[in-house]
C-alpha positions in Angstrom: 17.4 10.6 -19.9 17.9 12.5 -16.6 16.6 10.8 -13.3 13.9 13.3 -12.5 12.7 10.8 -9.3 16.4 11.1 -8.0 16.2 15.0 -8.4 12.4 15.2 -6.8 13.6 12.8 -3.7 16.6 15.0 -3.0 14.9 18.3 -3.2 12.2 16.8 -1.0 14.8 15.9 1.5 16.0 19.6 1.5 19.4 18.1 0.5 22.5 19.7 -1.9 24.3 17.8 -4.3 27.2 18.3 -2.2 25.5 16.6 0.7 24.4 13.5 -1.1 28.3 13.6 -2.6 29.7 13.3 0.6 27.1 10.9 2.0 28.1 8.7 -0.3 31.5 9.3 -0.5 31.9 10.8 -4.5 32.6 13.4 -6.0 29.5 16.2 -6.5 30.3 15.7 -10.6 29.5 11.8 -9.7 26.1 12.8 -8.0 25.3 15.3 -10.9 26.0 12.3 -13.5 23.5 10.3 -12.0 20.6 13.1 -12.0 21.9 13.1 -15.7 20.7 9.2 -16.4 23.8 7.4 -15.6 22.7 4.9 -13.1 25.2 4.5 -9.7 26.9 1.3 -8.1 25.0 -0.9 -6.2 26.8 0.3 -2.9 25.8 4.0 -3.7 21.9 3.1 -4.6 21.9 1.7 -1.5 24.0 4.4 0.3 21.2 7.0 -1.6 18.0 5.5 -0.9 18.8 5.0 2.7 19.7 8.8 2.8 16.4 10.0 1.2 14.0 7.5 3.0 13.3 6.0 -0.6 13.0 2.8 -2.4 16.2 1.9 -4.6 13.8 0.5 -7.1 11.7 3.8 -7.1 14.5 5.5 -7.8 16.5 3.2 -10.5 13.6 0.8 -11.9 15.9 -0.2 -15.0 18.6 -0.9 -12.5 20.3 -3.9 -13.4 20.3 -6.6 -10.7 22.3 -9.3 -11.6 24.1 -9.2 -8.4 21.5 -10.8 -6.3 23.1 -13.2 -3.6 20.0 -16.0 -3.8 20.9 -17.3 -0.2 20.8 -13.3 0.8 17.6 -13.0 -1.0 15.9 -16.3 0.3 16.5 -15.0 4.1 14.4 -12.3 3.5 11.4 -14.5 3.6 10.5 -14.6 7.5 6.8 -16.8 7.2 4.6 -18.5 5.1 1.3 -19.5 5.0 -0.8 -21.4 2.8 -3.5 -19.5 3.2 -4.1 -15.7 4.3 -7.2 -16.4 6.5 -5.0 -18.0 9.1 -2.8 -15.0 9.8 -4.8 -13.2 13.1 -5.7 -9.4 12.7 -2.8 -9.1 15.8 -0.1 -9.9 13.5 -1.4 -7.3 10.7 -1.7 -4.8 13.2 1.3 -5.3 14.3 2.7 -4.0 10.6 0.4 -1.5 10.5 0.8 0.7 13.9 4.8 -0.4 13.7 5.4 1.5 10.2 6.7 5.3 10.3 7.7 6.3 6.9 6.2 4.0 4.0 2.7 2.6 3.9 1.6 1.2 0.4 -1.5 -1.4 0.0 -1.8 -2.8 -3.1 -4.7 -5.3 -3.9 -8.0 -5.6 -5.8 -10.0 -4.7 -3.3 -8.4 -3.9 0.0 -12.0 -4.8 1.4 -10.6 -7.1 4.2 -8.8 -4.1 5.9 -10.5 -1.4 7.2 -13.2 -4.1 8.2 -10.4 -6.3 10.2 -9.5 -3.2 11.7 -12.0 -0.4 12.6 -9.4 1.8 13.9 -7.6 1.3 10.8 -8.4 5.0 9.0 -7.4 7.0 12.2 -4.4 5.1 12.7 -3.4 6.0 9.1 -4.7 9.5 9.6 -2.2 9.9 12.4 0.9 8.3 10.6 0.0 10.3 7.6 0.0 13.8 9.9 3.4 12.7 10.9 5.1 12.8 7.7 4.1 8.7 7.0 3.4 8.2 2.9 0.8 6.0 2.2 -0.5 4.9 -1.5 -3.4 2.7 -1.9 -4.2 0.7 -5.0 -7.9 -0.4 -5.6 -8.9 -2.0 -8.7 -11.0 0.2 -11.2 -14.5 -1.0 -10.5 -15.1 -0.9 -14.1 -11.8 -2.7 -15.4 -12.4 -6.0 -17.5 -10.1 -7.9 -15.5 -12.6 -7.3 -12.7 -15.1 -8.5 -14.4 -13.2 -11.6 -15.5 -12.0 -12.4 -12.0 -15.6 -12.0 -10.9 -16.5 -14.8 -13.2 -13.9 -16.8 -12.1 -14.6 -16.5 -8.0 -18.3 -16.0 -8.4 -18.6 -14.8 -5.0 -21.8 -13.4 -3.8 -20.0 -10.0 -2.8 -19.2 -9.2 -5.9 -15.3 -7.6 -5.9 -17.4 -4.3 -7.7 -18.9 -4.1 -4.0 -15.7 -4.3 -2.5 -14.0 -1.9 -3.9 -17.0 0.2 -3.3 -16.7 -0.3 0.4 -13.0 0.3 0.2 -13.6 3.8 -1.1 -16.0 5.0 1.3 -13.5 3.9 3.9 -10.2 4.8 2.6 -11.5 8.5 0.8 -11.5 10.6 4.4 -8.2 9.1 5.0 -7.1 10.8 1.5 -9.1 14.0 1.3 -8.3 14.9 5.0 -3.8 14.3 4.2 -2.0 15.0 1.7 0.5 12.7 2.3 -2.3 10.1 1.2 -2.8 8.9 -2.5 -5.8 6.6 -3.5 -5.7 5.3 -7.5 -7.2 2.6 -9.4 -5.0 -0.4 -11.1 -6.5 -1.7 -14.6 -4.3 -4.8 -14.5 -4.6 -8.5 -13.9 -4.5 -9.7 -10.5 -1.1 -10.7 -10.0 0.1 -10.2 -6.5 -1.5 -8.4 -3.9 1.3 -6.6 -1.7 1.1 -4.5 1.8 4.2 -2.7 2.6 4.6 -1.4 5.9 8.5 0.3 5.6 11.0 -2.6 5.4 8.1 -5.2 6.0 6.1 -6.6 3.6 3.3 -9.0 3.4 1.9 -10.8 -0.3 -0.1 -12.4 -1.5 0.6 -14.5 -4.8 -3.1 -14.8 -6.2 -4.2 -18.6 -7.9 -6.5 -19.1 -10.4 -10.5 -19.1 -9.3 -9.6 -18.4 -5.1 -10.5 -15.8 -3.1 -7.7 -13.8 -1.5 -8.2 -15.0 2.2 -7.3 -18.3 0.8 -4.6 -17.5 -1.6 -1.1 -18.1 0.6 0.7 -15.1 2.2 4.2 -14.4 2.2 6.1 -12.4 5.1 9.1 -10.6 4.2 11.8 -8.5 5.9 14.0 -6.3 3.8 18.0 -7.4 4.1 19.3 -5.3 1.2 18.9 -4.0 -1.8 18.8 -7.3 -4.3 16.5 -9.7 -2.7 12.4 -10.9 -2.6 11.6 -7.7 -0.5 13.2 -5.4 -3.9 11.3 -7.8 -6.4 7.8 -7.3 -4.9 8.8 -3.6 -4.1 9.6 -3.3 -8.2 5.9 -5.1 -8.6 4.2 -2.3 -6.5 5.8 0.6 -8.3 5.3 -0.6 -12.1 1.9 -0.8 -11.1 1.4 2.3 -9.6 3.2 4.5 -12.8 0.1 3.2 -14.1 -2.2 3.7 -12.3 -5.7 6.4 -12.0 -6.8 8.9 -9.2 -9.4 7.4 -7.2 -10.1 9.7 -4.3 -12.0 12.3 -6.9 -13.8 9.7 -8.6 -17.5 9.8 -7.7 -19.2 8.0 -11.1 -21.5 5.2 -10.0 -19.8 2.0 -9.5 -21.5 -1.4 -10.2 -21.9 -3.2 -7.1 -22.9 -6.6 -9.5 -22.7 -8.2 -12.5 -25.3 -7.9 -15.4 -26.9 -10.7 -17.1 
C-alpha cells in the first residue's frame, strides 16, 4: 500500500524525491520505495521527519518499534505531578506561546484552556497565521462515553456544557485559519494529551476523577522511540477517527436527562 502521508508531507514541503534522497543520504529509487509502502530504517524516519517538520509516527504508524532504548525513553519524562490542578497557568503558557510549528490539544473537553488563558485564541490565531498547525479534539457532545463518564464524575458542569463552551471559544480560532482543524473524538477517555512541538504535557485519566485531579505527565522529545512517540501514536490513532467540529451547529445537551 503506497505511503500517501509520506507523498502529501513532501509535496507540502515543496520538496523532489531527489532532495529527500540526498537529505537522507539514499538513493532516489530508495525514496520512491518508501512512497511505494516499504517502510525506511529507523535512522532515515528520523532523518525524514525532521526534514518535513512531521511526526515519524504520522508518517509510519505500523512502524515497528522494537528498538526502543527504555533508559532513552524514560529520560524523556521531565515532571510529574499527581495532580494537574497544581501545575500554574505560567507553566502552560509557557508551552503554549513557545511552540512554532505543531499545536495539537487532545481532551474531552479542553474547557480548562481558553478559560486559564483569555488570550489563548489570539495567541493561536497568530501562531496559526504564521504557518503554526494546530488540531483540536473535543469529545462529541452526543457520544455514549460522554454520557457514561458523566455518570461516573457527576459534576454539576456537566462535560456536555464543556464542550459547549470549548466550541464557542475554539470556532473563530478555526473559521478565521485554515491551518486550524476542530473535530469530535467518539472514544473512551483514555489520555488527554497537549502537544506543543517537541513538548508534550498528559494526562492519564482514573476512573470517577475529574481531569484537574488526574496526574500530569511532562515530556520532552529525545528521539524517535521513546514516551514522547507513544503518546504522539495515541493523538494520531485518535484523530484518523475523528469528526469535523467547526461546521457543527446541532444543539448540544448542556445536561443529562432523567
Amino acid at each position: 500500500m503506497s505511503n500517501e502521508r509520506l507523498r502529501g508531507a513532501i509535496l507540502q514541503a515543496r520538496l523532489s524525491i531527489d532532495q529527500v534522497a540526498e537529505h537522507t543520504g539514499v538513493d532516489p529509487k530508495t525514496v520512491t520505495r518508501w512512497l511505494g509502502g516499504r517502510v525506511p530504517h529507523p535512522r532515515h524516519r528520523f532523518a525524514v521527519a525532521a526534514m518535513l517538520a512531521q511526526d515519524e509516527e504520522y508518517l509510519w504508524p505500523s512502524a515497528n518499534r522494537s528498538d526502543l532504548n527504555s533508559d532513552a525513553a524514560t529520560a524523556e519524562l521531565v515532571a510529574a505531578f499527581p495532580f494537574r490542578a497544581d501545575v500554574d497557568a505560567a507553566y502552560w503558557w509557557t508551552m503554549i506561546t513557545r511552540a512554532r510549528q505543531q499545536v495539537d490539544l487532545l481532551g474531552y473537553t479542553l474547557y480548562f484552556l481558553p478559560q486559564q488563558h483569555p488570550k489563548l485564541i489570539s495567541v493561536l490565531l497568530d501562531k496559526c497565521a504564521s504557518g503554526c498547525k494546530i488540531r483540536l479534539v473535543l469529545a462529541d457532545p452526543e457520544s455514549e462515553f460522554v454520557r457514561l463518564r458523566e455518570l461516573e464524575e457527576q459534576d454539576p458542569i456537566t462535560l456536555s456544557a464543556r464542550i459547549e463552551t470549548s466550541l464557542r471559544a475554539f470556532r473563530p480560532l478555526v473559521h478565521a485559519c485554515s491551518g486550524a482543524e476542530l473535530r469530535y473524538q467518539n472514544a473512551p477517555l483514555y489520555s488527554s494529551v497537549f502537544r506543543f512541538d517537541d513538548e508534550m504535557l498528559v494526562t492519564p485519566h482514573l476512573y470517577a476523577t475529574p481531569g484537574n485531579r488526574a496526574p500530569l505527565l511532562h515530556l520532552r522529545r529525545l528521539g524517535p522511540n521513546g514516551l514522547f512517540s507513544r503518546f504522539a501514536s495515541h493523538f494520531e490513532a485518535i484523530w484518523a477517527t475523528t469528526t469535523d467540529a467547526a461546521n457543527s451547529d446541532k444543539p448540544q445537551p448542556v445536561s443529562l436527562g432523567s
